[in-house]
Wavefront OBJ file of the C-alpha trace (Angstrom):
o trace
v 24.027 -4.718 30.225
v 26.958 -2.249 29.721
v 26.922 0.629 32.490
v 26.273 3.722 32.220
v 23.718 2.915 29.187
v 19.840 3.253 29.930
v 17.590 0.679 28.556
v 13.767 -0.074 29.650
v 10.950 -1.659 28.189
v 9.695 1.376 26.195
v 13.053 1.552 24.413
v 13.341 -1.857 23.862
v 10.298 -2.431 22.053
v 11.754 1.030 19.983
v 14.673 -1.613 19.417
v 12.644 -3.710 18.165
v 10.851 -1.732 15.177
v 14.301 -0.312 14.708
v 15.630 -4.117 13.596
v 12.839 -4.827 11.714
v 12.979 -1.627 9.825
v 17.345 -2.796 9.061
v 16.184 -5.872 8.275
v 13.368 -5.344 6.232
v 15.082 -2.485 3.899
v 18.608 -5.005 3.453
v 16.427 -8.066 2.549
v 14.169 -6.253 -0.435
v 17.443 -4.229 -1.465
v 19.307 -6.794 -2.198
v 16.367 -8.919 -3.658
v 17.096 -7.151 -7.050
v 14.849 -9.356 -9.027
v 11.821 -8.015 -7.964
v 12.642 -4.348 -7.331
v 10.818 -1.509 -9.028
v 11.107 2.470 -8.366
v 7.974 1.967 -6.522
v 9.844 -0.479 -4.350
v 12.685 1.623 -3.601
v 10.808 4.515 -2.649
v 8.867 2.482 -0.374
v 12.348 0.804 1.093
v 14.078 4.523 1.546
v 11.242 5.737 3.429
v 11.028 2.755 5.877
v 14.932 3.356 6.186
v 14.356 7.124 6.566
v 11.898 5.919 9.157
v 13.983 3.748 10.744
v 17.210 5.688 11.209
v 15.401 8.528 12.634
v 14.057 6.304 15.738
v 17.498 4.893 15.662
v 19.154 8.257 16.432
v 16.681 9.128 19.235
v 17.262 5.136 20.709
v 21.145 5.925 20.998
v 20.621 9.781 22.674
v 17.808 8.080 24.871
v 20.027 5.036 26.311
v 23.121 7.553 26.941
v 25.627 6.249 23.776
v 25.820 9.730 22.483
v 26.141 11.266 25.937
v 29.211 8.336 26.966
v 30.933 8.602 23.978
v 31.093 12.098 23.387
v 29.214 12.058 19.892
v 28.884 15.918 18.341
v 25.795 16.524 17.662
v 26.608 17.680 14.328
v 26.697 14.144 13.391
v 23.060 13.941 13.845
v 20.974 13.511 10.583
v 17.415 14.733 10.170
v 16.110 12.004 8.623
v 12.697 12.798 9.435
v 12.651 15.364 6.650
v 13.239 12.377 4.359
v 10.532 10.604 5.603
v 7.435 12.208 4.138
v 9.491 13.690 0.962
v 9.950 10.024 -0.046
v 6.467 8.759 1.100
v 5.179 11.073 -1.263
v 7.167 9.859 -4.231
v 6.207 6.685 -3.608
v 2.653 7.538 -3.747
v 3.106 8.744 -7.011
v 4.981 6.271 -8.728
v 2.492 4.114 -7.033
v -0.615 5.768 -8.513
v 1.692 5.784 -11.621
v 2.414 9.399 -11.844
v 5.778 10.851 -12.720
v 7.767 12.713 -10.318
v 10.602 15.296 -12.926
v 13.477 16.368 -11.263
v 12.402 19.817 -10.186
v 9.759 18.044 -7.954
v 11.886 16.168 -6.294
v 14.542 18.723 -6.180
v 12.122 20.695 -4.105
v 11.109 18.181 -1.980
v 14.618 17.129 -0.990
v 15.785 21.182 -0.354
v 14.255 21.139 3.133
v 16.531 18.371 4.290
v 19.305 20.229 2.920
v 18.445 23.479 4.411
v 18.152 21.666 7.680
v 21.557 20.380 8.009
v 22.927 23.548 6.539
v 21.568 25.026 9.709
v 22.457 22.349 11.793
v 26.344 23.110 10.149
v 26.499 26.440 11.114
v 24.633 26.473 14.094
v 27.599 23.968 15.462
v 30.123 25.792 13.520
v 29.187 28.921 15.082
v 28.912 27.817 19.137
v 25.693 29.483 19.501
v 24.915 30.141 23.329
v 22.008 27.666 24.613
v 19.111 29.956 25.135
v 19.478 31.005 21.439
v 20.421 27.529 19.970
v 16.722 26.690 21.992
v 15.236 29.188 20.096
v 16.485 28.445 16.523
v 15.820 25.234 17.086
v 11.990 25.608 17.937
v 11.673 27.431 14.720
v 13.498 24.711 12.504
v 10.523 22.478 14.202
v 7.998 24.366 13.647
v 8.890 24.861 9.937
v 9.604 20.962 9.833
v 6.124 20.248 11.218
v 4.595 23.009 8.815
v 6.389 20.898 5.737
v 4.931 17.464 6.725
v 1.731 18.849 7.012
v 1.961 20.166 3.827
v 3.065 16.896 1.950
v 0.167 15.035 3.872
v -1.957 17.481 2.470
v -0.358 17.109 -0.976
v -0.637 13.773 -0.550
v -4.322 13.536 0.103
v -4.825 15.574 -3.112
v -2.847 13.059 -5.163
v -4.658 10.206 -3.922
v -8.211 11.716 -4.577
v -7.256 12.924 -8.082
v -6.607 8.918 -8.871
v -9.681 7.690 -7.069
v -11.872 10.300 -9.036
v -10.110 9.445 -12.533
v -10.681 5.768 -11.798
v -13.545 5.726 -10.239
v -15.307 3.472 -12.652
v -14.058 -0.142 -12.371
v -12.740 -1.081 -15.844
v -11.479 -4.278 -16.474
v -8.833 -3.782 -18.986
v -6.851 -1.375 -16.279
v -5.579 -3.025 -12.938
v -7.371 -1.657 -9.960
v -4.735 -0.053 -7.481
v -5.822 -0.011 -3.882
v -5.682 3.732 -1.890
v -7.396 3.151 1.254
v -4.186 1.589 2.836
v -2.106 4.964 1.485
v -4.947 7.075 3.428
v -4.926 5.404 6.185
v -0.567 6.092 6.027
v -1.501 9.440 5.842
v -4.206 9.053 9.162
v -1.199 7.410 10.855
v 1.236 10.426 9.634
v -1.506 12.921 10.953
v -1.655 11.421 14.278
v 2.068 11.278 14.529
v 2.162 15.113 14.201
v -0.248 15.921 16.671
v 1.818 13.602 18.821
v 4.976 15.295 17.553
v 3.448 18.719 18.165
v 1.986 17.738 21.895
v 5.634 16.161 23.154
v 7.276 19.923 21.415
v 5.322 22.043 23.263
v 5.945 20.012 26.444
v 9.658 19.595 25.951
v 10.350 23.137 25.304
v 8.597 24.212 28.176
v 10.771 23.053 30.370
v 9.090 19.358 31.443
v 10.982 17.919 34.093
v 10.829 14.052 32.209
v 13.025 15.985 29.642
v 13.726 13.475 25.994
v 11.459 10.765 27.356
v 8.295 12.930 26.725
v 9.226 11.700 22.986
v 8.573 7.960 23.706
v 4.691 7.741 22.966
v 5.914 9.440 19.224
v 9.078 7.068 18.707
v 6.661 3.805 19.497
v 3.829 5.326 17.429
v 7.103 5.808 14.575
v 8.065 1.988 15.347
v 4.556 0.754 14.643
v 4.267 3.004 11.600
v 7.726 0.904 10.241
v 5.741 -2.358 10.547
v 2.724 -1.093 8.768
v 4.220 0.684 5.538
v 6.717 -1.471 5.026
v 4.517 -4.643 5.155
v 1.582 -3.386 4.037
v 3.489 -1.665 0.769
v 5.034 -4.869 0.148
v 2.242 -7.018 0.128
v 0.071 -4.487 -2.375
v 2.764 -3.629 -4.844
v 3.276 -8.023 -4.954
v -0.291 -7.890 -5.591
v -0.049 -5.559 -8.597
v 2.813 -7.265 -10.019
v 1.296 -10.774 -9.572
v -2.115 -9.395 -11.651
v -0.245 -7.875 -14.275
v 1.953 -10.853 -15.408
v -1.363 -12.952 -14.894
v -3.520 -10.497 -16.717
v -0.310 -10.709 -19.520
v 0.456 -14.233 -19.222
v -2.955 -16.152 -18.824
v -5.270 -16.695 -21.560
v -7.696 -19.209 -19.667
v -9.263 -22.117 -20.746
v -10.285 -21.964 -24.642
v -13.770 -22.977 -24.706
v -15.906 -24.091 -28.060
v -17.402 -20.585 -29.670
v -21.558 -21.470 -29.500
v -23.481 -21.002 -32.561
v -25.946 -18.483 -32.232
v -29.246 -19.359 -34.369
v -30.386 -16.395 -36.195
v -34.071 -18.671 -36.198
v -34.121 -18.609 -32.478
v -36.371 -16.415 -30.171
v -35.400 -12.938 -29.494
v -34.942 -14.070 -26.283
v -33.507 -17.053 -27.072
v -30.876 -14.991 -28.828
v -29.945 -12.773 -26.140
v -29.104 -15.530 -24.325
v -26.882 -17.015 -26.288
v -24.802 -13.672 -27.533
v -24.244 -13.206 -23.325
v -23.160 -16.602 -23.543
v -20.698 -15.841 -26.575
v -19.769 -13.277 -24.952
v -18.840 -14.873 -21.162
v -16.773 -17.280 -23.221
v -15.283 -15.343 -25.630
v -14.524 -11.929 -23.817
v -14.436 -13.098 -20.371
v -16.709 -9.982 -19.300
v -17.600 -12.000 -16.279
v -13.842 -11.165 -15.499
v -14.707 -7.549 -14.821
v -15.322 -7.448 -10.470
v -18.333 -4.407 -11.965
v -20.030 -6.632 -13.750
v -23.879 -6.513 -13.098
v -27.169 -6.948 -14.729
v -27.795 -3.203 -15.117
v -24.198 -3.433 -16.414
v -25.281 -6.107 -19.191
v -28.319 -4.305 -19.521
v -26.714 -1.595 -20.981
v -24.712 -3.425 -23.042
v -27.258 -5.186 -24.918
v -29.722 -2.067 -24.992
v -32.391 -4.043 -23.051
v -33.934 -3.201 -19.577
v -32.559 -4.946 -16.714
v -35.599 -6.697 -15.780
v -36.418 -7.704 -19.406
v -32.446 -9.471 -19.545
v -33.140 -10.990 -16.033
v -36.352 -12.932 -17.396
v -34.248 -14.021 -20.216
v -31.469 -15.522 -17.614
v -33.673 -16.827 -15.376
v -35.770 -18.806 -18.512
v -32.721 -20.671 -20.304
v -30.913 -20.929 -16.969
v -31.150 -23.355 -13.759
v -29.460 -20.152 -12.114
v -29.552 -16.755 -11.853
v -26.846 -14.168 -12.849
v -24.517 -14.131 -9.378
v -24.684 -17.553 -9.714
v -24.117 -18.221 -13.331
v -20.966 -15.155 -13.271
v -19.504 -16.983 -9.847
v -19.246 -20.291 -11.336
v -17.202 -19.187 -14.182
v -15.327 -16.923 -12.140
v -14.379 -20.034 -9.957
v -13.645 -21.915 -12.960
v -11.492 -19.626 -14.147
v -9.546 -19.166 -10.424
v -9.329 -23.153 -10.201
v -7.376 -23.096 -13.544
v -4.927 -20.376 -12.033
v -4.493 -22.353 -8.692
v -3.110 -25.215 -10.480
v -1.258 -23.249 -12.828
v 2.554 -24.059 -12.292
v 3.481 -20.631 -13.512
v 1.345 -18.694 -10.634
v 2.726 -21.372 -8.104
v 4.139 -18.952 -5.722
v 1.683 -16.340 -6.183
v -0.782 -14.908 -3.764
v -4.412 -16.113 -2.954
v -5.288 -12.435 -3.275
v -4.045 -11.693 -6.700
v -5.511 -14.790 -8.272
v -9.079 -13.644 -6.831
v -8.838 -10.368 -8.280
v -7.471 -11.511 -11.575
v -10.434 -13.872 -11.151
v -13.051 -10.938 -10.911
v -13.621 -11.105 -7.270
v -13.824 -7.229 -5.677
v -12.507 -9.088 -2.526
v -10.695 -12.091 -1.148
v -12.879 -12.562 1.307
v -16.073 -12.832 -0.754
v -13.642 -14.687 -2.825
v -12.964 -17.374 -0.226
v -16.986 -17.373 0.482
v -17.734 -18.226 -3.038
v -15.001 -20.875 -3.186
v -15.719 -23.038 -0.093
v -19.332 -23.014 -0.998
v -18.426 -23.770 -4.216
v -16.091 -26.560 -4.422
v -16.825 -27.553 -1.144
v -12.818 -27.016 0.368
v -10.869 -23.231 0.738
v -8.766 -22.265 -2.608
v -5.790 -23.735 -0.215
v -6.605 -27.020 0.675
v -8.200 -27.326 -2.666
v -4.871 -26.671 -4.294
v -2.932 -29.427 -1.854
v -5.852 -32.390 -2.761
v -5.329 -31.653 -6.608
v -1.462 -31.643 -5.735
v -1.269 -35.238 -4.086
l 1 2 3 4 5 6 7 8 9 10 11 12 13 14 15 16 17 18 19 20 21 22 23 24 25 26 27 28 29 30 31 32 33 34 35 36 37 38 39 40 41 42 43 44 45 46 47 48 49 50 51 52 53 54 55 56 57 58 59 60 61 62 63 64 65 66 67 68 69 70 71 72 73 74 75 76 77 78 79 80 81 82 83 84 85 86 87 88 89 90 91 92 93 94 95 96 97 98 99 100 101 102 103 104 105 106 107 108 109 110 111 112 113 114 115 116 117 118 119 120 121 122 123 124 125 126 127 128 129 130 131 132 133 134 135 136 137 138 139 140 141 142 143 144 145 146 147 148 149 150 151 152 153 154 155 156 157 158 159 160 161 162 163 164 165 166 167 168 169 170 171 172 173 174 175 176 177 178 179 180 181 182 183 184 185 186 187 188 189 190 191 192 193 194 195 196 197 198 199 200 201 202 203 204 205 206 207 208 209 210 211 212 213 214 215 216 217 218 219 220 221 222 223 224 225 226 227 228 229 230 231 232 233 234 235 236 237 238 239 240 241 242 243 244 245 246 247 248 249 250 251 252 253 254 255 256 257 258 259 260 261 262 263 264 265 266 267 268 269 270 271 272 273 274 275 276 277 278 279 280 281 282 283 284 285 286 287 288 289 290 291 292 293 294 295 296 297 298 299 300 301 302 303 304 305 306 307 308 309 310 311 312 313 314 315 316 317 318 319 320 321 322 323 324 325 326 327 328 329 330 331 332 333 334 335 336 337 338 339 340 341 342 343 344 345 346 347 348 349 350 351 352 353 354 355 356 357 358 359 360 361 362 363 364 365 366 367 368 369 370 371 372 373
C-alpha cells in the first residue's frame, strides 16, 4: 500500500459499497433501453449516495490531507440524497413532481455550497468556521427529517387511495420504500449521535463517523437492488398485462332451463373464462358473493354441488394454468418468476411457488427446463 495513506478493515468494506454504488449507477445508465424517470431518480440517488461515502473514504485514508486538496472542493452530496429519494418515490407512486417542487428541494444543496464558497473565500478563523458549521448540520439534519416525514405522507396517501386490490390497476409495492425510510431514520440518529460526539471534542476525531458511513454503504446495496428489482417487476406486469391475452377457451352455453343453481354455476364459469376474474389476487367468495347478489354460503353450496373442488382450489388451478402458459411463452422468456405470479393472480411468490409444486408436481423453474428439452 502507498505510504502515508490509512486503510483498515472498516474502510475497506466502505470501499467496497463505494464500487458497487460506481458500478451499479454506470451499468443501468448506460443500459438506455430500459431506463425510465423512475430509474434515473433511483440511479442519482444511489450515486448521490455513493459519492458522499466516497468523499469521507478519501479524507479518512489521508488523500485529501497528502495532496493538499481545498476543502472547497468538497461537495455535499448528502443534501442530494434524500431530495432525489423523494422524487423517486413519487414518480414511483406515479405522482408528478412540477418544477417549483423540485426547485425547492434542490435550493438547500445550493445554499450549502454557497456557504461552503464564502466560508473558504472569506478565511474564517477555526473556532467560528466550527460554529457555522454545526449550524449548517443541524439545518441539514432538520431537512432530511423533514423529507422522511414528507415522504411517509406520500406513501400513506397511495396506500389509502389503493387500498382496495383492483385488478385492472397494477399493484405497486410500498413496504420496501418504508422500510428506506426506517433505514434513513436510523441513519440520522446515527448521524446525530457521531455530531454531537465529534463536536465535542472526542479524541477518535473523523473515525467516530465509521458506524454511519458502513450503515450508508449497506443502504447503497439495498436501494439500489431492491429499486431495481421492483420497478423490473412493474414493467414486466405491464407489458404482460398489455401483451397477453391467455388461452381462448370455448364460451359455455348457459341453459336458461337449468336450476337456479345450476345457473349460477355456469355464469361464474362464463365468467372465469371469459373475464379472467380469477386473475384478480382479491378474489374471494364474499367477493363473488357480491357480485352475483347471493350470500356467500348460499354460492359456496352451489360450488361445492357441480364441483369435485372447492373455490381455492377451482381459482388456483386456473391461475396455474394461466402461469404455465406465460412460463413457456417465448415473449416473457427473460422475465421474472415474480412478475409472472402476480400477473397470474398470486398476492405472493411464495404462495405462488406453494401452489405450483403441489400442483404440477416440479417448481415453476424446473418445470420450465423439462417442457424446454
Amino acid at each position: 500500500m502507498e505510504q502515508g495513506l490509512h486503510y483498515n478493515f472498516l474502510n475497506t468494506l466502505m470501499f467496497s459499497g463505494i464500487i458497487f454504488g460506481i458500478t451499479f449507477s454506470i451499468v443501468n445508465l448506460l443500459n438506455k433501453n430500459k431506463n425510465s424517470k423512475a430509474k434515473t431518480l433511483l440511479i442519482i440517488t444511489v450515486l448521490s449516495l455513493t459519492l458522499s461515502n466516497l468523499q469521507y473514504w478519501l479524507i479518512d485514508i489521508g488523500i485529501r490531507d497528502k495532496y493538499q486538496i481545498p476543502k472547497v472542493v468538497y461537495v455535499q452530496f448528502e443534501l442530494l440524497i434524500l431530495p432525489f429519494f423523494y422524487l423517486f418515490i413519487r414518480n414511483y407512486i406515479q405522482k408528478k413532481s412540477n418544477k417549483k417542487i423540485i426547485y425547492l428541494l434542490l435550493f438547500p444543496f445550493v445554499l450549502g455550497m454557497t456557504y461552503q464558497i464564502l466560508a473558504y473565500i472569506m478565511y474564517l478563523e477555526r473556532p467560528l468556521l466550527k460554529k457555522y458549521n454545526l449550524i449548517a448540520e443541524i439545518l441539514t439534519l432538520s431537512f432530511s427529517i423533514i423529507l422522511i416525514f414528507l415522504s411517509f405522507i406520500e406513501i400513506n396517501k397511495f396506500e389509502k387511495l389503493n387500498n382496495k386490490l383492483d385488478y385492472n390497476k397494477i399493484g405497486i409495492s410500498t413496504n420496501w420504500l418504508k422500510y428506506s425510510m426506517i433505514s434513513g431514520i436510523i441513519l440520522i440518529i446515527l448521524w446525530i449521535l457521531t455530531t454531537q460526539l465529534f463536536y465535542n471534542n472526542n479524541p477518535s476525531g473523523i473515525k467516530i463517523y465509521y458506524p454511519l458511513w458502513i450503515g450508508i454503504s449497506i443502504v447503497i446495496y439495498w436501494i439500489g437492488i431492491k429499486g431495481l428489482i421492483e420497478l423490473r417487476v412493474y414493467y414486466e406486469r405491464r407489458v404482460i398485462r398489455n401483451t397477453y391475452h391467455g388461452v381462448q377457451e370455448h364460451k359455455p352455453t348457459i341453459d336458461k332451463k337449468n336450476s337456479k343453481g345450476n345457473i349460477l354455476f355456469q355464469q361464474l364459469l362464463n365468467d372465469f373464462e371469459n373475464q379472467k376474474i380469477y386473475l384478480n389476487p382479491n378474489l374471494s367468495l364474499d367477493v363473488l358473493a357480491a357480485k352475483y347478489n347471493v350470500s356467500s354460503g348460499y354460492l359456496s353450496q352451489i360450488i361445492n354441488k357441480y364441483s369435485d373442488e372447492g373455490l381455492a382450489d377451482l381459482v388456483n388451478n386456473l391461475r396455474i394454468k394461466e402461469a404455465q402458459n406465460m412460463l413457456l411463452d417465448k415473449s416473457f422468456e427473460n422475465y421474472t418468476i415474480e412478475s409472472i405470479a402476480l400477473e397470474s393472480g398470486f398476492n405472493t411468490k411464495t404462495n405462488f411457488y406453494k401452489v405450483f409444486k403441489k400442483l404440477v408436481g416440479l417448481t415453476p423453474n424446473e418445470y420450465k427446463k423439462v417442457q424446454n428439452l
